[in-house]
TITOR-498927 format. One record per residue (C-alpha): x negated, y negated, z; residue in three letters. Coordinates in steps of 0.05 Angstrom, whole numbers, plus 5000, padded with zeros to 4 digits. Last residue first. Layout:
<rs>
XYZALA;...
</rs>
This chain:
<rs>
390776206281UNK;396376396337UNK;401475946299UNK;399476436227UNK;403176986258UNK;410376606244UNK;415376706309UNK;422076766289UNK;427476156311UNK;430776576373UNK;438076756343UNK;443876396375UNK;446176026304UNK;443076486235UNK;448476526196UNK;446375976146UNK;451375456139UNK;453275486224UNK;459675676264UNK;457976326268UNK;464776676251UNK;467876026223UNK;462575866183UNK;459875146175UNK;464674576210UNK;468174176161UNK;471974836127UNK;477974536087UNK;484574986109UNK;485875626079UNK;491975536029UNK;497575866046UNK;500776225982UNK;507876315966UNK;507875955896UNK;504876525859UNK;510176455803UNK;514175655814UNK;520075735866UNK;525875255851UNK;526274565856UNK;531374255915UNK;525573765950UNK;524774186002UNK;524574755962UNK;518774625925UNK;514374495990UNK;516475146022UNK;515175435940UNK;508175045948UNK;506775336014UNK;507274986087UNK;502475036139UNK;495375076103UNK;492474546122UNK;492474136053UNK;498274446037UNK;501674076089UNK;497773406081UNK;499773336014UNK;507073456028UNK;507172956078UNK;503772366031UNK;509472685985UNK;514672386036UNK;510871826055UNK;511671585980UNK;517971835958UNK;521471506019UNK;527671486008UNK;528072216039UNK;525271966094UNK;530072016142UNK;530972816115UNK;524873056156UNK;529873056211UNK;533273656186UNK;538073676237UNK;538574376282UNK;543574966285UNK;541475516324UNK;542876346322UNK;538776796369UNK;542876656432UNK;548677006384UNK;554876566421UNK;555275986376UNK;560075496393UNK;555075236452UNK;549975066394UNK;554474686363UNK;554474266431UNK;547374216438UNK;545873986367UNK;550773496357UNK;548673136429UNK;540373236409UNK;543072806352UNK;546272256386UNK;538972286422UNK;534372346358UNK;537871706330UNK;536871246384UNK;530271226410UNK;525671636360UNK;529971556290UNK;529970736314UNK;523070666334UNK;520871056274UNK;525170536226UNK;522970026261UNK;515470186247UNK;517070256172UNK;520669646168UNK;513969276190UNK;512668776250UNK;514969346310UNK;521469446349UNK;518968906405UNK;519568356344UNK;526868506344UNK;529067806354UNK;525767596276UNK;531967166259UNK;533167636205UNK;539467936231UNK;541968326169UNK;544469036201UNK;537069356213UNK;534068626226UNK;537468736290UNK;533969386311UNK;540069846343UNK;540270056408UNK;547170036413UNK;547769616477UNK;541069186450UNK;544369016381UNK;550768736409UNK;545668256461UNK;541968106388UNK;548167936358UNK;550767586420UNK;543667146427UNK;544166976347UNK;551266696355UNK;548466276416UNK;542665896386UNK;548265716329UNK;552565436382UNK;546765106416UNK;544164786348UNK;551964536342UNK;550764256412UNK;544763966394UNK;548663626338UNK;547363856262UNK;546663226217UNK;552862796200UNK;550862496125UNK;554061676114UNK;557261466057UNK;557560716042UNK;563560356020UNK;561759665987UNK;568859545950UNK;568560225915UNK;567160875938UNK;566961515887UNK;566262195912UNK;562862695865UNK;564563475861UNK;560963975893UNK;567564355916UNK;572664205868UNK;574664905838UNK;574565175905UNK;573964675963UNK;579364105981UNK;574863626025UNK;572863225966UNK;579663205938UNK;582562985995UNK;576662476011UNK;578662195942UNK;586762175953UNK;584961776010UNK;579961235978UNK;585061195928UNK;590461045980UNK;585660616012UNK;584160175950UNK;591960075931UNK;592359806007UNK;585959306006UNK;581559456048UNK;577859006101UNK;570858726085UNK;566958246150UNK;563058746169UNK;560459176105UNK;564559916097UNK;562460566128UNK;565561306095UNK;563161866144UNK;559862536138UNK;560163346139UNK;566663226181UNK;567663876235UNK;575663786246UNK;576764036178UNK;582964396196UNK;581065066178UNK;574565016171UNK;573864836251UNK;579965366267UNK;575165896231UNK;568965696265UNK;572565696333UNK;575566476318UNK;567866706301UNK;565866256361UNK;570966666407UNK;569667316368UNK;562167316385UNK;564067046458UNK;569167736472UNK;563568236440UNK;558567976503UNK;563967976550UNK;565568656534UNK;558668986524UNK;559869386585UNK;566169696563UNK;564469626496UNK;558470096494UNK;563070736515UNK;561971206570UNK;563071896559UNK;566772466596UNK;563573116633UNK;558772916679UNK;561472356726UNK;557571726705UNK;555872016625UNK;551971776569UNK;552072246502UNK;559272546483UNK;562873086440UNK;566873566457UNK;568674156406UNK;574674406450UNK;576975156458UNK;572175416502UNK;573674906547UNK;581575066551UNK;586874656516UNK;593774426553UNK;598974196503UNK;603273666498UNK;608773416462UNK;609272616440UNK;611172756371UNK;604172596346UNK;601473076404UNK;597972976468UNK;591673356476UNK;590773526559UNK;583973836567UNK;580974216616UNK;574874326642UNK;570974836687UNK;568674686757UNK;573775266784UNK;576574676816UNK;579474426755UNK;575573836717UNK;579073376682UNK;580773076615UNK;584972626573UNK;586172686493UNK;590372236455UNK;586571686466UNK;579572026438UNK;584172196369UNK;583172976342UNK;579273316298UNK;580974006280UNK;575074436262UNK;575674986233UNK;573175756226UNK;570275806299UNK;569776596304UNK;573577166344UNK;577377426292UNK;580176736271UNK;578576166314UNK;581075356299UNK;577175006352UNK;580074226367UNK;575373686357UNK;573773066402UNK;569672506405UNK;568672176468UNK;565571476489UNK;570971036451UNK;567670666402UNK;560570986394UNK;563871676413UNK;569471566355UNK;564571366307UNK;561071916315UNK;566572386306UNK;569272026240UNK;561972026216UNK;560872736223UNK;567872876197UNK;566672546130UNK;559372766118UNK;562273476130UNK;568273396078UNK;575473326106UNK;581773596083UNK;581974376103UNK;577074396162UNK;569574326174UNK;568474516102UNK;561074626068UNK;554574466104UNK;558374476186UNK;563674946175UNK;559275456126UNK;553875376184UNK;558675616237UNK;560476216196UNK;553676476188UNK;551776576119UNK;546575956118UNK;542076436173UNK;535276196144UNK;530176606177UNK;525776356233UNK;518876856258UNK;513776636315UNK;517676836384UNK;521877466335UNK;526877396289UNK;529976726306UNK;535876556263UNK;536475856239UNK;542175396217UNK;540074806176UNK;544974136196UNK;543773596135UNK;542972886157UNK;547672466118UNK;552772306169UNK;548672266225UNK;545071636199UNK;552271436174UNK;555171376243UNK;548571036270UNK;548570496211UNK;556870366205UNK;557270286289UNK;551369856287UNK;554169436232UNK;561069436254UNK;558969166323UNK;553868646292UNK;560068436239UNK;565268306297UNK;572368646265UNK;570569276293UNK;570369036362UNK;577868826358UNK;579769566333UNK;575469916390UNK;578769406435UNK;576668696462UNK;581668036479UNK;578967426483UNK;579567016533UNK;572566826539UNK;572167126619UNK;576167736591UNK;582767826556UNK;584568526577UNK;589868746546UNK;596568426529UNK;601468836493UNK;598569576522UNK;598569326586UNK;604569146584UNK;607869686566UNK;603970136613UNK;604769766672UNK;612169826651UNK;611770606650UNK;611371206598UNK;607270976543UNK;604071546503UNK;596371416483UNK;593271406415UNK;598070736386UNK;593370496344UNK;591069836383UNK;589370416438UNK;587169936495UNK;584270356568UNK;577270236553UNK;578469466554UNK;580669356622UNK;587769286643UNK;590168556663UNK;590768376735UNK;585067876736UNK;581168246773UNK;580568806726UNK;586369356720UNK;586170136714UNK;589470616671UNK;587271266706UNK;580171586683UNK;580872226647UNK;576272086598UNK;580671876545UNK;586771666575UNK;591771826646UNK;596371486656UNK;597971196728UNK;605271246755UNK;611470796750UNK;615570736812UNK;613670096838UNK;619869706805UNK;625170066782UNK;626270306714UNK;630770206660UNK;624470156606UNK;627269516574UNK;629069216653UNK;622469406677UNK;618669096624UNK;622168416634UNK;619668486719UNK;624868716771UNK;
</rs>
């Protein structure tokens, strides 16, 4: 009977698989230890057996020996940047809600209930830009993000979030889901489908997510190895920036070492004496350490995980501070990685939001859709370039233009206008009417 047994009072090979986020059983890697989906550093999942236990103490510690969970991950800066850039991104978008009319007519439906949760209060203590991030967050780090359906008379009037590893999943025989929410007091309750806001973009069995750090484990586990080696190197001043030399045939004195000693100390100590001067006496010579090739490895290698980090997230580097020019592929300009990124990564978490408010929504005439004109909102410059070109051809009006950029409607301001004419008239197609016709015949030819 293992430790863990003993504090749980159980025998040994009775405890049972748990079930987390996803559904999937706790399950171990070669080396015995659990793998890195299954950690909840925050305590989401309910331990009920030794495996459990320890599991939950000792995780998963990788080929670098490093241990990786959502909380771990967070504390790399190329995994907190990608997570703080996407989950912001949807954040600030606005969500319009649209009611079709007929195949060529939209109206604004903003009175609907489902827009009022998603513009103006998706429950009683969190703002929308607040739970969009939270529930993005929660699908970059854990693969799911969940939300429980508060209804009254028939309609979704809140949305509850809820933690990814308190929730686990599964699919009855009937094909539809269920979910199993465990509660802060360690109840449970069994939810329906109908009655989850489920959240999740790539998928291996249909109907739970896969998370970035499962696969980008190794990759997050040698960031924080070098980030913990750097910090044991400053720490202890094991990586000198130089050495003191002295003439052959000179020894030191003892008074002359001890002052030499207190010296380095001071030289080494940082804060208020960091650029200081370092006096030598009796001949000493300082000597500058350059950068090793291993060092130039090292440094090689912090670049590779950022950009490995970046790749899994599908995030340009240079978008969370990398400027060692690896995203090249994205395009030269920001401009060009900013379309790469709203066209490759953006549009699908955002195709997720949209698909799964629109299955709250049972009117098949009512949508809800990001305003994706908003990413360039910055942008003064292409945005009035935009504009321009709108009224230009006659698809937007000057009141459509006004009130995209929050003024209100100017008198008259509902015109189209017609589009420039660069090809004659548009009945005839020619400047004088008189295309098709037989040129006439003048009677002074037969002279």
């Amino acid at each position: 009977m293992s430790f863990f047994d003993r504090i749980l009072g159980r025998a040994a090979g009775g405890g049972s698989l748990h079930s987390v986020a996803g559904g999937a059983p706790l399950s171990f890697g070669a080396s015995g230890r659990p793998l890195a989906q299954a950690m909840a550093p925050d305590g989401g999942f309910v331990i009920s057996t030794p495996d459990e236990l320890e599991a939950a103490l000792r995780g998963d510690a990788g080929l670098t020996g490093e241990v990786v969970t959502p909380d771990t991950a967070l504390r790399v800066g190329a995994v907190f940047g990608c997570i703080r850039l996407i989950a912001g991104k949807v954040a600030t978008l606005p969500i319009d809600v649209k009611r079709k009319v007929d195949e060529r007519t939209r109206v604004d439906a903003s009175d609907h209930a489902v827009a009022q949760l998603l513009q103006r209060k998706p429950n009683r203590w969190q703002r929308p830009a607040q739970f969009k991030r939270m529930m993005q967050a929660h699908v970059l780090l854990r693969g799911d993000g969940f939300a429980l359906k508060s209804r009254s008379r028939g309609e979704v009037r809140e949305l509850i979030p809820i933690h990814p590893d308190r929730v686990s999943v599964r699919q009855l025989d009937s094909l539809e889901l269920e979910y199993r929410v465990t509660r802060k007091n360690g109840t449970q309750i069994t939810v329906g489908q109908d009655d989850m806001f489920h959240l999740f973009g790539l998928t291996l069995n249909g109907y739970t997510g896969v998370t970035p750090l499962t696969y980008a484990r190794e990759t997050i586990g040698q960031s924080r190895a070098r980030d913990r080696q750097v910090a044991a190197t400053f720490k202890h001043g094991a990586r000198p920036s130089g050495a003191v030399s002295m003439p052959d045939g000179k020894k030191l004195t003892d008074p002359a070492f001890d002052r030499l000693q207190r010296s380095l100390d001071d030289f080494r100590a940082g804060g208020d004496k960091d650029g200081g001067v370092l006096l030598l006496e009796e001949g000493l010579k300082w000597e500058t350490i350059s950068l090793s090739p291993t060092d130039m490895a090292w440094i090689d290698g912090q670049k590779l995980s950022r950009s490995e980090i970046c790749m899994f997230f599908g995030v340009p580097p240079s978008m969370i501070g990398d400027n060692s020019g690896s995203d090249s592929n994205w395009g030269t300009g920001l401009e060009q990685k900013s379309n790469g990124f709203s066209a490759y990564t953006m549009d699908d978490h955002l195709v997720m939001w949209e698909e799964e408010i629109g299955a709250m929504i049972p009117d098949p005439k009512v949508y809800a859709r990001f305003n994706r004109s908003a990413m360039v909102r910055t942008d003064i410059k292409t945005r009035y370039a935009a504009h321009a070109v709108g009224l230009q051809w006659g698809f937007t009006s000057p009141n459509e233009v006004r009130a995209l950029e929050d003024m209100n409607p100017r008198e008259d301001g509902d015109i189209f206008y017609p589009p420039p004419n660069t090809a004659g008239d548009a009945k005839t197609g020619s400047d004088d009417g008189d295309e098709g016709e037989p040129p006439k015949k003048d009677q002074n030819d037969d002279a």
